[in-house]
N, C-alpha and C positions, 0 to 999 in steps of 0.2 A: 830817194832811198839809195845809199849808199854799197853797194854789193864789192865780194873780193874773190876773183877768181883767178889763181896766176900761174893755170895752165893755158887759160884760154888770149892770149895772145901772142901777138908772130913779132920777133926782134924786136926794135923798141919800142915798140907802140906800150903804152901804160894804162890808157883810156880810153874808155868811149861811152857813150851814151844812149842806151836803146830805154827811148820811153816807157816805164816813169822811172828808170834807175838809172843808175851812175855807176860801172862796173871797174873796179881797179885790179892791178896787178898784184898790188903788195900791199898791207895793210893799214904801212907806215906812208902810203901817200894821203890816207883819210886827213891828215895835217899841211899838204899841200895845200894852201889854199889860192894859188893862180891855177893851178890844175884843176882843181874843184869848179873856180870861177869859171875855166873854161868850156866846160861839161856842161855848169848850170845855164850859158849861151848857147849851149848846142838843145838841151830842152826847150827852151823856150824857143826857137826856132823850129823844131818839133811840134810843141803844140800849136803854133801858129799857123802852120801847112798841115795839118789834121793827123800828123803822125805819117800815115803811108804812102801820101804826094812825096813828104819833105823826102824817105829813104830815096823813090825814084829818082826825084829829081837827082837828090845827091849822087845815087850811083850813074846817072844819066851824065852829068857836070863832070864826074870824076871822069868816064869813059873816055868824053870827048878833051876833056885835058891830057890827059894822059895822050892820047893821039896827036895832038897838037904839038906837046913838048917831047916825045918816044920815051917818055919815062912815066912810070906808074905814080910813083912818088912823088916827083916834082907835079902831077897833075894832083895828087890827093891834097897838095902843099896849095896849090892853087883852086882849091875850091871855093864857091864864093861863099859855104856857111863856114869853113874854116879859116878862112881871111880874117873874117867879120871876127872869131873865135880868138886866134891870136893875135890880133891886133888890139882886140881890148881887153884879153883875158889878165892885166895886169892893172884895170880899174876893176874894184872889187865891188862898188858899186852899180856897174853898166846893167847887171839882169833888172833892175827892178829899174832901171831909166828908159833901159832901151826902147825905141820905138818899135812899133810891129813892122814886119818887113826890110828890116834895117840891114840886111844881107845883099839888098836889090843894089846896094853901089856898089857892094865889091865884086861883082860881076864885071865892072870893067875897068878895075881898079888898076 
């Protein structure tokens, strides 16, 4: 499910995906469809990690990137379900191929 909320995000961010929606900024990205794509890769990584693993780990990945690189964003850039995310968010077919756990390689990507 599709949501539009566009107070609720900080500078450019336009997306994200908190299971089972897909929350946008502006109404006119619902016709993005590599944006969308990249969302409906972030669900299904979601339900794969049962929902509340995947947030930990995420924010746990982000932390330690972020400390690694001293920048917040270049660590959110380098998370491994984001990797996974924009690296394929431009086959539009990847969600219904993807393997399970298919995020495990960009972890040393």
């Amino acid at each position: 499910m599709v949501l539009v909320f566009k107070h609720f995000f900080y500078k450019n961010y336009v997306g994200l995906t908190f299971w089972p929606f897909i929350i946008l900024k502006h109404n006119s990205l619902k016709g993005d469809s590599v944006l969308i794509n990249h969302e409906k890769i972030h669900l299904k990584q979601q339900l794969e990690l049962l929902i509340v693993p995947f947030y930990l780990f995420y924010v746990a990945e982000w932390l330690i990137r972020s400390l690694l690189y001293l920048d917040f964003y270049k660590g959110y850039q380098n998370i491994s379900f984001e990797r996974e995310a924009y690296y394929k968010e431009d086959n539009l077919n990847y969600p219904a191929q993807r393997k399970a756990f298919s995020f495990i390689k960009y972890l040393w990507y």
